[in-house]
C-alpha positions as CSV (number, residue, x, y, z in Angstrom):
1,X,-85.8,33.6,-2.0
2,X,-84.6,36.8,0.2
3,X,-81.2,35.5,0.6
4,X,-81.0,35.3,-3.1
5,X,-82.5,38.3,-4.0
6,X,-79.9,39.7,-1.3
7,X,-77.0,37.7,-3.3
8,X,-78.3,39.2,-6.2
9,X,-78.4,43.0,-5.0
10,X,-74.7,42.4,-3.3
11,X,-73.3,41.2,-6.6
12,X,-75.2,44.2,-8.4
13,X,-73.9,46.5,-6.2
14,X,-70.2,44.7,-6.8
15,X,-70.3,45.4,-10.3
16,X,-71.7,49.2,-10.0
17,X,-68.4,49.6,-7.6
18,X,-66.4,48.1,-9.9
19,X,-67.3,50.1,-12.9
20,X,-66.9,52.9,-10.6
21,X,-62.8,51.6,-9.8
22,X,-62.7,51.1,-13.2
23,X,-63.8,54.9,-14.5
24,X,-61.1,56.3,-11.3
25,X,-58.4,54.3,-13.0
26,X,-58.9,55.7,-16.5
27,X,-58.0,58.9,-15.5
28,X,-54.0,57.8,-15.2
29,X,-54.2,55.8,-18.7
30,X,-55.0,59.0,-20.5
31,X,-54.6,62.2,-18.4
32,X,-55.1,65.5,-19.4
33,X,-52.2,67.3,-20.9
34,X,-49.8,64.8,-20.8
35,X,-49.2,63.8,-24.6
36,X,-46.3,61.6,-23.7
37,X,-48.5,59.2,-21.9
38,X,-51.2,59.1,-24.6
39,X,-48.5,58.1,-27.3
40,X,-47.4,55.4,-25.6
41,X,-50.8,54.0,-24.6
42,X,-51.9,54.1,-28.2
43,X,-48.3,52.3,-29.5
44,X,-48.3,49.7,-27.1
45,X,-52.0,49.1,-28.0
46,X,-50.7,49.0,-32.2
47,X,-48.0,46.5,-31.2
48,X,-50.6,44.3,-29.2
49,X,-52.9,44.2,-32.3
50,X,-50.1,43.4,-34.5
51,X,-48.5,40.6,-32.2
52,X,-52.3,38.9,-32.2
53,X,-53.1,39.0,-36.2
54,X,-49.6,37.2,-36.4
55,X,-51.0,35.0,-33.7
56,X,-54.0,34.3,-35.2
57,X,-51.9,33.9,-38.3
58,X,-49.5,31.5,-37.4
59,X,-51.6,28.2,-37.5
60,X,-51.8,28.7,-41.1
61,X,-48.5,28.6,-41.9
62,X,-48.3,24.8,-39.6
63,X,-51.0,24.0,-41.8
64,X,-49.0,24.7,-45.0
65,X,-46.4,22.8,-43.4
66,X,-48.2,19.8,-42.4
67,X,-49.7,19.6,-46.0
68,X,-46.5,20.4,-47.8
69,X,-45.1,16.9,-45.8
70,X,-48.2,15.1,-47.0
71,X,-47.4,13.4,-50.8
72,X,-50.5,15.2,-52.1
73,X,-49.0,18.9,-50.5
74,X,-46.4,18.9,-52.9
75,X,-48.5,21.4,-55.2
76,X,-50.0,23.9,-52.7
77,X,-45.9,23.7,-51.3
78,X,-45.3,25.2,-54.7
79,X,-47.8,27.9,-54.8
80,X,-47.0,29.3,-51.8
81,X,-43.6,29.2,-53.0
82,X,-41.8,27.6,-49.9
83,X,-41.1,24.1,-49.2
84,X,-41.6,22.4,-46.5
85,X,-38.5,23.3,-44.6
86,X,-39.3,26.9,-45.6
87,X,-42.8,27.3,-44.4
88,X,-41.7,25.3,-40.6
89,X,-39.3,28.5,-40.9
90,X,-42.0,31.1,-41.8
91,X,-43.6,29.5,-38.9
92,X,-41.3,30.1,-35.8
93,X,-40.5,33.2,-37.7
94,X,-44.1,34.1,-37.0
95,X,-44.2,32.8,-33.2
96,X,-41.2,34.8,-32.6
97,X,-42.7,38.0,-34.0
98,X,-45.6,37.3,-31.5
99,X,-44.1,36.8,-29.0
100,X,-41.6,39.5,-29.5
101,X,-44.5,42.4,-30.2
102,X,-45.8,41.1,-26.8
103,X,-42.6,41.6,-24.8
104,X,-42.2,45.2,-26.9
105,X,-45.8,46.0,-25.6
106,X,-44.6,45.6,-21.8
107,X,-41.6,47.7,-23.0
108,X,-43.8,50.6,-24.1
109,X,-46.2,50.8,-21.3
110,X,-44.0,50.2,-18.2
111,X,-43.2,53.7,-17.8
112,X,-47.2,54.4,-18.2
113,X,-47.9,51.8,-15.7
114,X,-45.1,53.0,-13.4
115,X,-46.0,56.8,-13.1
116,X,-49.5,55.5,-12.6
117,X,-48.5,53.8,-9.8
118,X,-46.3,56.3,-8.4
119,X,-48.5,59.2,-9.0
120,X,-51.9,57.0,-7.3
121,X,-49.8,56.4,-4.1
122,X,-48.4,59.7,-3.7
123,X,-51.9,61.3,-4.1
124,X,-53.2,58.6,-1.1
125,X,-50.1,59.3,1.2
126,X,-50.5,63.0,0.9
127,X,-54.4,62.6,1.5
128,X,-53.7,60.4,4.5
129,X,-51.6,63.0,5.8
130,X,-54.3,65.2,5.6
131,X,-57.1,63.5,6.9
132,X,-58.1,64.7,10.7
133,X,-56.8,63.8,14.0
134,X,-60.0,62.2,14.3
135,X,-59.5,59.7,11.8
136,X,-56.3,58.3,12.9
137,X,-57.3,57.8,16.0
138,X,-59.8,55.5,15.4
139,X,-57.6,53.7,12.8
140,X,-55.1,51.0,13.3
141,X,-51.7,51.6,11.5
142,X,-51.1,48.2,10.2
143,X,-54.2,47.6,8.6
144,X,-54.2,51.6,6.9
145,X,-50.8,50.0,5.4
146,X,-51.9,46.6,4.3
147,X,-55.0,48.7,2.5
148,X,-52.6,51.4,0.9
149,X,-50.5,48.4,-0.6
150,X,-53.0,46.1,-1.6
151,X,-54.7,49.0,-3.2
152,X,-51.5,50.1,-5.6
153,X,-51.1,46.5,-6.7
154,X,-54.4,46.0,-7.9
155,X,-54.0,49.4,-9.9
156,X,-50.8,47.8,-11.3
157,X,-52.4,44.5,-12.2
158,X,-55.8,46.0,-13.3
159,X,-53.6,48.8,-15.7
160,X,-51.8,46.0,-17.2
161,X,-54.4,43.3,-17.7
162,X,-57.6,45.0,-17.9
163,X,-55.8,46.7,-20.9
164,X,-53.8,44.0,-22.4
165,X,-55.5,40.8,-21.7
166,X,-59.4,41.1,-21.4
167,X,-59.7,43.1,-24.6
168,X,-56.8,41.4,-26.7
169,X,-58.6,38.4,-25.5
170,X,-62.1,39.3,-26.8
171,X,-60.4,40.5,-30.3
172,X,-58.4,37.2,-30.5
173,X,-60.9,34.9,-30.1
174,X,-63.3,36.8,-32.5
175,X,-60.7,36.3,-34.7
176,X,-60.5,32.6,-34.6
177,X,-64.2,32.2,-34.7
178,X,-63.9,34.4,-38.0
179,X,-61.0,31.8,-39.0
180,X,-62.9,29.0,-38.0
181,X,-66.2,29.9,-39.4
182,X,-64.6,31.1,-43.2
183,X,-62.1,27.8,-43.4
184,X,-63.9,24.9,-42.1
185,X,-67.7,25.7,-41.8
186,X,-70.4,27.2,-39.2
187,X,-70.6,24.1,-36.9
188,X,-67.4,24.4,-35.8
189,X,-68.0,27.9,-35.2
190,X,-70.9,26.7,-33.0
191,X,-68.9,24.3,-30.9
192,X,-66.3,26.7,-30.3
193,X,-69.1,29.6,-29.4
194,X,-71.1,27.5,-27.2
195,X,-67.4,26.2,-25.3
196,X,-66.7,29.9,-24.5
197,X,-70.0,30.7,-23.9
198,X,-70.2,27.9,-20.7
199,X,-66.7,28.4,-19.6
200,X,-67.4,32.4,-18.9
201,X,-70.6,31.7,-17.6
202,X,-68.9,29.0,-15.3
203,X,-65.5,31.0,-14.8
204,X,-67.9,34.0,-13.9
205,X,-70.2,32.4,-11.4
206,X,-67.6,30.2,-9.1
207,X,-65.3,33.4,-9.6
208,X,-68.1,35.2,-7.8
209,X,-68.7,32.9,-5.5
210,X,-65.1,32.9,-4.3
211,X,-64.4,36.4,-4.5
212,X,-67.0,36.6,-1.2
213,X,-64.5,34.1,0.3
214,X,-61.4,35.8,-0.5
215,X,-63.0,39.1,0.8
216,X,-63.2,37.6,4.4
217,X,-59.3,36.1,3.9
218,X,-58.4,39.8,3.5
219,X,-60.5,40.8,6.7
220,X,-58.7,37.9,8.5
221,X,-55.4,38.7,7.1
222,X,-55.6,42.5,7.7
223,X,-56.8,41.3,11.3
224,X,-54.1,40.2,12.1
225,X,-51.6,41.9,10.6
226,X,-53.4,44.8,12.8
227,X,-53.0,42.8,15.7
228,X,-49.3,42.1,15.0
229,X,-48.0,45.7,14.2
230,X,-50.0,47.0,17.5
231,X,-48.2,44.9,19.5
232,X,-44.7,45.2,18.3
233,X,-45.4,48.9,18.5
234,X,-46.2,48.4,22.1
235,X,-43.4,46.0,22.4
236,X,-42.2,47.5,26.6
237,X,-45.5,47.3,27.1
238,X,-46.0,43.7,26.6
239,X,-42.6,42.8,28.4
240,X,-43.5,44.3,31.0
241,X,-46.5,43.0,31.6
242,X,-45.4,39.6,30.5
243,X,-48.1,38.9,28.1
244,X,-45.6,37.4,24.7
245,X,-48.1,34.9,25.4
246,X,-51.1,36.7,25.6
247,X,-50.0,38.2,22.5
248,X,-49.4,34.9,20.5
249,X,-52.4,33.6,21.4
250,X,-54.3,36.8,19.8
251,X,-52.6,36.5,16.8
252,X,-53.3,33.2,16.7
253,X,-56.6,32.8,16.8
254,X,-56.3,36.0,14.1
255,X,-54.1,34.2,11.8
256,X,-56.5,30.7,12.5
257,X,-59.2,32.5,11.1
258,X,-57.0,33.6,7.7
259,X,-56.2,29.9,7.9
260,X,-60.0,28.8,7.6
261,X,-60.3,31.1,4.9
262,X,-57.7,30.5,3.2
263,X,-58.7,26.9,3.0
264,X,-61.6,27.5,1.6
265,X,-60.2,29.4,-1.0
266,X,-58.2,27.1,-2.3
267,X,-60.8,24.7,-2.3
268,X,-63.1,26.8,-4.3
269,X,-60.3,27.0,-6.4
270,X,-59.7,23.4,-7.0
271,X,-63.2,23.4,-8.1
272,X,-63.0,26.3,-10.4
273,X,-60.1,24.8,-11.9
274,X,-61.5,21.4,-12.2
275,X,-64.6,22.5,-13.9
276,X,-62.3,24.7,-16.7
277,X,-60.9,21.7,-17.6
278,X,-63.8,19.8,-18.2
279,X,-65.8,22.6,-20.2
280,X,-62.3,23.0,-22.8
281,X,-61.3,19.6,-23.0
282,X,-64.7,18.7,-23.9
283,X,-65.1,21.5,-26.6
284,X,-61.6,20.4,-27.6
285,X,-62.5,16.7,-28.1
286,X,-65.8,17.8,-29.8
287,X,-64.0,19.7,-32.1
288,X,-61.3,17.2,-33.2
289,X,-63.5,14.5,-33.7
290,X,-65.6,16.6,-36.2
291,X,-62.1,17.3,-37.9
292,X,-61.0,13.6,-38.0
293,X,-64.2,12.9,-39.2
294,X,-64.0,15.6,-42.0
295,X,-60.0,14.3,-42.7
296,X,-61.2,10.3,-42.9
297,X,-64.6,11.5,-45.5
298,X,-61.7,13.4,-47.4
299,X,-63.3,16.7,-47.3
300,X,-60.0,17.9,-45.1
301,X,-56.5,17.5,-45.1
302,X,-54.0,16.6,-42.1
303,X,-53.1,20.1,-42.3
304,X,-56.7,21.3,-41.7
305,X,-56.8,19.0,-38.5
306,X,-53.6,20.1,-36.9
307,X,-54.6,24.1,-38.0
308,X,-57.7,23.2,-35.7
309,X,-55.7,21.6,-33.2
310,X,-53.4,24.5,-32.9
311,X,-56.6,27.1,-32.8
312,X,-58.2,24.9,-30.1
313,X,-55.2,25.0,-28.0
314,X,-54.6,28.6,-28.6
315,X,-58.1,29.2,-27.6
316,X,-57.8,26.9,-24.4
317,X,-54.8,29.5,-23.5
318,X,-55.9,32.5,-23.2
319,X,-59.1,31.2,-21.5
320,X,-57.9,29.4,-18.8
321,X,-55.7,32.8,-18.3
322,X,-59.6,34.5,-18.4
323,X,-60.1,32.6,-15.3
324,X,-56.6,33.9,-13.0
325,X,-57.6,37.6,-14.9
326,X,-61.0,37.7,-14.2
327,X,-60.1,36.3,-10.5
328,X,-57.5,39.1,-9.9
329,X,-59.4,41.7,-11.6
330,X,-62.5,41.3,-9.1
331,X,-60.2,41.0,-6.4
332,X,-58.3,44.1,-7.2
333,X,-61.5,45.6,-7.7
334,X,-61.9,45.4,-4.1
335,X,-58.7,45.9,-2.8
336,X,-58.7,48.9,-5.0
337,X,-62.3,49.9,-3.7
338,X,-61.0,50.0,0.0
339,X,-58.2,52.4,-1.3
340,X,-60.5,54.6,-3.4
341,X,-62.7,54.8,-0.2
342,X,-59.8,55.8,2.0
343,X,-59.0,58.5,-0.6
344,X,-63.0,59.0,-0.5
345,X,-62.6,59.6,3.3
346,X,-63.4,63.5,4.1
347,X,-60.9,65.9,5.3
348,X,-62.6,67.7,8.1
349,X,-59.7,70.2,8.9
350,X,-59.2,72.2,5.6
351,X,-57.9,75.4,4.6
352,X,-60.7,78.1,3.1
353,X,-60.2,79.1,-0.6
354,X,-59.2,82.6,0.2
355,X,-57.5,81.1,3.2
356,X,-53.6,83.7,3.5
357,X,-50.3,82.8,5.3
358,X,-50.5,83.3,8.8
359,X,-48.2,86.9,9.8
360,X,-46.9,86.5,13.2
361,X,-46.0,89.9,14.3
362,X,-45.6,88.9,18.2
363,X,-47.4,85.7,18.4
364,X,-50.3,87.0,20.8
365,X,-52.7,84.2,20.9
366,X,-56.5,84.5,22.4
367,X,-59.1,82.4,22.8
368,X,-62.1,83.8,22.6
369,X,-65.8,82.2,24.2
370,X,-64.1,78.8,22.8
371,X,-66.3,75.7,22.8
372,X,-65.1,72.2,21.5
373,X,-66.5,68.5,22.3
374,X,-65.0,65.1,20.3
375,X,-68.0,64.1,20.8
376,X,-71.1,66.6,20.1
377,X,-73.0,65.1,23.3
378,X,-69.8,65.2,25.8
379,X,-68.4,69.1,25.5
380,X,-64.5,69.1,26.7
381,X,-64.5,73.2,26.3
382,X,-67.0,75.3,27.1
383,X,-66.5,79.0,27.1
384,X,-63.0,79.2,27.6
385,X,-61.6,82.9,26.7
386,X,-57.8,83.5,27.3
387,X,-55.0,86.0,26.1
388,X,-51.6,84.8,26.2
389,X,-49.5,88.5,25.4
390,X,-46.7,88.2,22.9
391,X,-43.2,87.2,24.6
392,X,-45.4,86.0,27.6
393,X,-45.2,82.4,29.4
394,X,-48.9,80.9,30.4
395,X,-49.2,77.7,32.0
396,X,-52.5,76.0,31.9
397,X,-53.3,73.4,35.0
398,X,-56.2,70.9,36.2
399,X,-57.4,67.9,36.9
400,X,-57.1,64.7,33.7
401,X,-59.8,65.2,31.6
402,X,-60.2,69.0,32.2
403,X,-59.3,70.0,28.5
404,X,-55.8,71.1,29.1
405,X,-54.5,69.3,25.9
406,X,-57.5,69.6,23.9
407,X,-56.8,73.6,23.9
408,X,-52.9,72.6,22.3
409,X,-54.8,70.3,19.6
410,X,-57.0,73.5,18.9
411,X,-54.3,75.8,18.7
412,X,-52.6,73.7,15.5
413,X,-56.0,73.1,14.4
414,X,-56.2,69.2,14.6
415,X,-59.6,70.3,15.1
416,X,-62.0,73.4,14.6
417,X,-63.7,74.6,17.3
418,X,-67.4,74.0,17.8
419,X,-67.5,77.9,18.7
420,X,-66.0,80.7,19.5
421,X,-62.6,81.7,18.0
422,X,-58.6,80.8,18.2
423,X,-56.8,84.1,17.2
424,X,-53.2,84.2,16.3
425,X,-51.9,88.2,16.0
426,X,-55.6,88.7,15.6
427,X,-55.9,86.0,12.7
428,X,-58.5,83.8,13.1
429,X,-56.8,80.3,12.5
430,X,-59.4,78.9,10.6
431,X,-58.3,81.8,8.3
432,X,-54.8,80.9,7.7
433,X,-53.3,77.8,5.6
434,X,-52.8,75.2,7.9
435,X,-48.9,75.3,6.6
436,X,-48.4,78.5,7.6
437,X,-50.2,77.9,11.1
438,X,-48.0,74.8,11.7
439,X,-44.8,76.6,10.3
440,X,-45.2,79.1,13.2
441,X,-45.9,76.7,16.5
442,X,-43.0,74.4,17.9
443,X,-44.7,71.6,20.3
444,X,-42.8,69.9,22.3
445,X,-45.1,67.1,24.0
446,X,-44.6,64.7,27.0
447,X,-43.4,61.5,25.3
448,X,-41.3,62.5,22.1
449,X,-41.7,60.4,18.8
450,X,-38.4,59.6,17.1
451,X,-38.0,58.4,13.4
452,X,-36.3,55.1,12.9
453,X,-33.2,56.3,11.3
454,X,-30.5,58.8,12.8
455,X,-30.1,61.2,15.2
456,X,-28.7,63.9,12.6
457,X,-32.5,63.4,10.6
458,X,-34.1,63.3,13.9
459,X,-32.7,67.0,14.7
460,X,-32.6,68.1,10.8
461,X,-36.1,67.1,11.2
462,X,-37.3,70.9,12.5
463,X,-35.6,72.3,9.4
464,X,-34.4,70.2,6.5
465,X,-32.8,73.0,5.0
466,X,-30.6,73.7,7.9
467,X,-26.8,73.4,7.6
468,X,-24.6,71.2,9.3
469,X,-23.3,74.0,11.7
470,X,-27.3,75.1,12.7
471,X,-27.7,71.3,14.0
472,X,-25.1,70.7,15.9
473,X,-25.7,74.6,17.6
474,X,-29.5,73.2,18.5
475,X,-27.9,70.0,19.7
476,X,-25.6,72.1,22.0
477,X,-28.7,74.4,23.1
478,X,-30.4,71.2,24.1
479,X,-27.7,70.4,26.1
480,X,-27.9,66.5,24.2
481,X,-24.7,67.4,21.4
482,X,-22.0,65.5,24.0
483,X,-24.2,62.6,24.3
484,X,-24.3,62.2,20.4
485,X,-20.5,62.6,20.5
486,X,-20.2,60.0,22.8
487,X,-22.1,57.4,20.9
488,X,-20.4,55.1,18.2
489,X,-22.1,56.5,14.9
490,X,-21.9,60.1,16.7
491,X,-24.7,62.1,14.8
492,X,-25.5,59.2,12.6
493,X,-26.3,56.7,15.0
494,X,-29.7,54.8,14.3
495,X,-32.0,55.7,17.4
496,X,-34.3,52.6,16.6
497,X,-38.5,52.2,16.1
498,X,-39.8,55.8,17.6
499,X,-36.5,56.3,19.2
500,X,-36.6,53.5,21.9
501,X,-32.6,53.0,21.8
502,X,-32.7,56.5,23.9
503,X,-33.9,57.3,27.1
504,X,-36.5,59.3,28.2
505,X,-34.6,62.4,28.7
506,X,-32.1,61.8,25.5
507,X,-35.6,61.2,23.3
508,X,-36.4,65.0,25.0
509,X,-33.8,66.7,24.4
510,X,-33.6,65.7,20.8
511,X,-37.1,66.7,20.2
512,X,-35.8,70.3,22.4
513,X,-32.9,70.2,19.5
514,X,-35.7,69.7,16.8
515,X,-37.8,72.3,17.7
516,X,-34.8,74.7,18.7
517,X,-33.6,74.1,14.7
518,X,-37.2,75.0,13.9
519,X,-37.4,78.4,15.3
520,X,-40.9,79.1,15.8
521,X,-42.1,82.3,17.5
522,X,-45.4,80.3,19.2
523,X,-44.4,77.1,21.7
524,X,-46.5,74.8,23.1
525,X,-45.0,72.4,25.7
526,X,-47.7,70.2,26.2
527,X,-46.6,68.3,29.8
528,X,-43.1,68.0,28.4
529,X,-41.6,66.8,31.1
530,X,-44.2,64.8,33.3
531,X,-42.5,61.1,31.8
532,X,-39.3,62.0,33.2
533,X,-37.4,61.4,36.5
534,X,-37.3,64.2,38.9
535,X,-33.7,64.8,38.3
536,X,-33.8,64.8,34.4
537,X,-37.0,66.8,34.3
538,X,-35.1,70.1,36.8
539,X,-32.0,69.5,33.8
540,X,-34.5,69.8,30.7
541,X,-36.7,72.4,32.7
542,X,-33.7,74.7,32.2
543,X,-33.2,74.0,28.5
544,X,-37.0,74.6,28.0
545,X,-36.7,77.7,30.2
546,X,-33.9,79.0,27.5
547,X,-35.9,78.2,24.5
548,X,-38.7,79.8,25.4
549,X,-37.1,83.1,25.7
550,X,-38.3,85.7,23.6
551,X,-40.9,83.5,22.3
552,X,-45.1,83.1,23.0
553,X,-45.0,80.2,25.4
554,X,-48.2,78.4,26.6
555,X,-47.3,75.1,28.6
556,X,-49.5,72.4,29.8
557,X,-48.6,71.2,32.7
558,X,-49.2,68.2,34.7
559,X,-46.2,68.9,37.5
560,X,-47.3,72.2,39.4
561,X,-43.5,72.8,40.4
562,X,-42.3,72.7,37.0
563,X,-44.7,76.1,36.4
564,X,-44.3,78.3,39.5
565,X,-42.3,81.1,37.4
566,X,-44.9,81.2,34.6
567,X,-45.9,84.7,33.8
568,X,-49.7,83.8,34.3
569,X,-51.2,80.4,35.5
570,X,-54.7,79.4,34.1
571,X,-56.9,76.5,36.1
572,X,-59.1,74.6,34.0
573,X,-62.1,72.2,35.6
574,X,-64.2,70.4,33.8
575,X,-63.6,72.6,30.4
576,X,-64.1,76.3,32.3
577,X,-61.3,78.4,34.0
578,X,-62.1,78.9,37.8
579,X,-59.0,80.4,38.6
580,X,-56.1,82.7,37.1
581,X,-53.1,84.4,38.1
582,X,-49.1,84.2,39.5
583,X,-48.4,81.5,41.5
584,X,-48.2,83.8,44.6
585,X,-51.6,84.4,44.1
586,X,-53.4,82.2,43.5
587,X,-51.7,80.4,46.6
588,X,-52.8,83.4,48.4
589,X,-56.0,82.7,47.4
590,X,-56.6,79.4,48.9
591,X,-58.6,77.8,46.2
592,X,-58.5,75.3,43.5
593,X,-54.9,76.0,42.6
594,X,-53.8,75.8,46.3
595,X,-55.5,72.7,46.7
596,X,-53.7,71.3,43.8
597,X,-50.1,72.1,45.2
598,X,-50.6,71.3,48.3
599,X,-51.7,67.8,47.3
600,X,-48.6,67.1,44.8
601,X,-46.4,68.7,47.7
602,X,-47.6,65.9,50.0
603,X,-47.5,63.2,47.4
604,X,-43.6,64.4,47.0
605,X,-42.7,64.3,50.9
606,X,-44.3,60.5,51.0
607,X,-42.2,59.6,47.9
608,X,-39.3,61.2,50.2
């Protein structure tokens, strides 16, 4: 009994979601100052009634036609005043029409459908961009696609069918039962009632039953297609620890599970459509035997058994298509419900309603009594004040794990500090638009991410706007513009999936070149140079040297030799600064920072 009751309250709780989908969809059917959209929604709903009163219609006409063959039709032939020949006419004339308002429909309401799409998956890429640092670390990439795309489909199927086949449906059948009920007589009526009555109830139920099933295919399918993008993205990775078989085996067993599943669905389906069959062809028989009984007692005519042929058929139609809508709708409902709960998902970095454009006047940046933590119970920062004077190069050290990169995440606000302040020019940040903020920082971090497309967007990238001339001058700056020469495609050369056809150092000094177009008077290099050789990291030193003239510089640094000249050095242990000062210094001092170089400067002599 409880794991009905629990059936029960899942299924409840289904349909409450699903009315919810339903009442976020309506919103692009018939938005708010958009006239445009609301006249065609309305004529595409006119030509839909009118295609299914000539539907409805048509059987009539066969009739006429059947009886005007018959010797005793001749008469109601003439009445009508169309033979035979003329009334087969009027008939495909009429199937036509149908068929031809239905296609006009589609023709009215694509560009409807179409912007709804459009508009729906714009407003859940932007929202995705939005969404915290948090969040997208804790998600996998492929299966935020697969969600994102299964989502938009099932607002196109559910905009077209919800609209267009569940309520022309309902109105088509009442129609027939109208027909059915005023031409023949109320048993009829009753057979046909009681035939759609079982096959929704039965449609319903399986339809229910198998939507539970295709809901784990699409965990197993977005499984593995997780599993699969993860490791092509890590594709060195698993050469070089030679695990393509590792890797296969995962996916796998992931795509073994959508296997099981996917059995079972189509199983279920076998039986759903197995069981249609039986309920129409039985309400069909039922019905046609009355007729042939009514035809052989003379009370109807051939005509009135082939016009209830044709209405039985054209009932078993559209109700056997009840069974794939229905199906799809409840499946888009979900799909459509993990989209709607990803556009549901909170932003917890946001701009303030009064919130101005950050001024930089000379990009002085202070942290003031900062604390931060991920994780409420683990604190990374605690306490941390710091001025970094405008012009002024500070290079933060320490141990992994001592919170040198959290304070770069903090400064562009991936995340608010738990207290404390980050002042920009005295502006708190959490004061500014977080456009503005970003506008005004240039990061350069230790493994540079490339778009897969060309070296010209990749640079271009800092400033779209930027002419032609103003990209190849940061691509000289960055000491990378004869390189690009050199290659094939020159500036247009494809650099491949996150720029793996480069090198370390070429993948650099485009992202140098990037930031160079970008211009910002704040720079953050956060270890940009710790992946690289010794040789290419003293060449790129000198072009991030260069770049950071004139400009608010705060590198973190793993590499103590690549920070010696830094105008200030700040030592960070376990999320508090223990020491500060010049190199000189704080070498003179003997303590933490010491200790540091003089174990890197042993490390180097062993490498030696």
């Amino acid at each position: 009994m409880r794991g009905l009751e629990k059936t029960d309250a899942n299924l409840s709780d289904a349909r409450v979601q699903g009315w919810n989908v339903i009442r976020r969809v309506v919103p692009y059917l018939w938005p708010e100052g958009q006239t445009w959209v609301k006249r065609r929604v309305v004529i595409a709903l006119a030509v839909l009634l009118l295609s299914k009163v000539i539907a409805v219609g048509t059987p009539v006409l066969y009739k006429q036609a059947v009886d005007a063959l018959a010797p005793e039709g001749a008469d109601a032939a003439t009445v009508l005043g169309l033979g035979a020949v003329g009334l087969t006419l009027a008939y495909g004339l009429a199937r036509l029409m149908s068929v031809g308002f239905q296609q006009l429909r589609d023709v009215v309401f694509t560009r409807v459908g179409q912007r709804a799409l459009r508009q729906l998956a714009l407003e859940t890429f932007t929202h995705i961009h939005r969404l915290s640092m948090r969040y997208h670390i804790t998600r996998k990439t492929g299966g935020l696609s697969r969600i994102i795309e299964r989502g938009v489909k099932g607002v196109d199927f559910l905009l077209r069918f919800l609209l267009f086949s569940m309520g022309p449906l309902v109105l088509e059948l009442l129609m027939i039962s109208v027909v059915l009920f005023f031409l023949f007589d109320v048993w009829y009526l009753a057979v046909v009632v009681l035939t759609i009555a079982l096959y929704v109830w039965f449609t319903f139920k399986v339809t229910e039953w198998r939507v539970r099933i295709r809901k784990e295919m699409n965990d197993q399918d977005t499984d593995a297609n997780q599993k699969a993008v993860d490791s092509l993205l890590n594709f060195e990775t698993v050469k070089y620890f030679g695990a393509e078989r590792w890797e296969a085996d995962r996916y796998d067993v992931a795509m073994g599970n959508y296997e099981n599943a996917a059995i079972r669905t189509n199983y279920s389906l076998a039986f759903l459509n197995f069981g249609q069959s039986v309920l129409i062809t039985g309400g069909l028989v039922v019905v046609m035997v009355m007729a042939a009984v009514g035809v052989q007692r003379g009370e109807l005519t051939v005509g009135d058994f082939v016009m209830v042929n044709a209405y039985m058929i054209q009932i078993t139609m559209p109700l056997n298509f009840l069974g794939t809508v229905y199906r799809e709708i409840r499946q888009s409902l979900i799909d459509m419900g993990d989209m709607f709960d990803l556009l549901g998902q909170p932003e917890e970095v946001t701009d303030k309603p009064d919130a101005k454009p950050l001024k930089v006047n000379g990009g002085r940046v202070a942290l003031q009594d900062v604390s931060f933590g991920y994780d409420a119970a683990r604190p990374i920062l605690k306490g941390v004040s710091l001025a970094v004077a405008p012009g002024q190069t500070v290079a933060i050290v320490g141990s992994s794990g001592s919170g040198k990169s959290t304070i770069g995440r903090l400064l562009f606000r991936f995340y608010d500090v738990s207290g404390g302040a980050l002042l920009i020019d005295g502006q708190d940040v959490r004061d500014v638009t977080q456009e503005s903020l970003h506008a005004q920082i240039g990061v350069v971090p230790q493994d540079t991410v490339l778009f897969n497309d060309t070296v010209h967007y990749n640079i271009a990238y800092g400033r779209p706007t930027a002419s032609e001339d103003e990209i190849i001058a940061a691509a000289k700056a960055a000491k990378i513009h004869e390189f690009i020469m050199s290659l094939p495609d020159g500036y247009q050369t494809t650099v491949g999936e996150r720029g793996l056809k480069l090198s370390g150092g070429e993948k650099q000094r485009v992202g140098i070149a990037r930031t160079l177009l970008k211009n910002p008077p704040i720079l953050l290099l956060d270890e940009a140079t710790s992946a690289l050789d010794t040789d290419t990291e003293r060449e790129i030193q000198a072009e991030l040297k260069a770049m950071g003239e004139g400009r608010t510089v705060i590198t973190i640094a793993h590499r103590l030799s690549t920070i010696a000249d830094a105008d200030l050095i700040v030592v960070l242990e376990n999320g508090v600064i223990v020491e500060e000062g010049r190199h000189e210094d704080l070498l003179a001092a003997e303590g933490r920072y010491a200790h540091l170089w003089n174990r890197q400067s042993e490390e180097e002599e062993v490498v030696v």
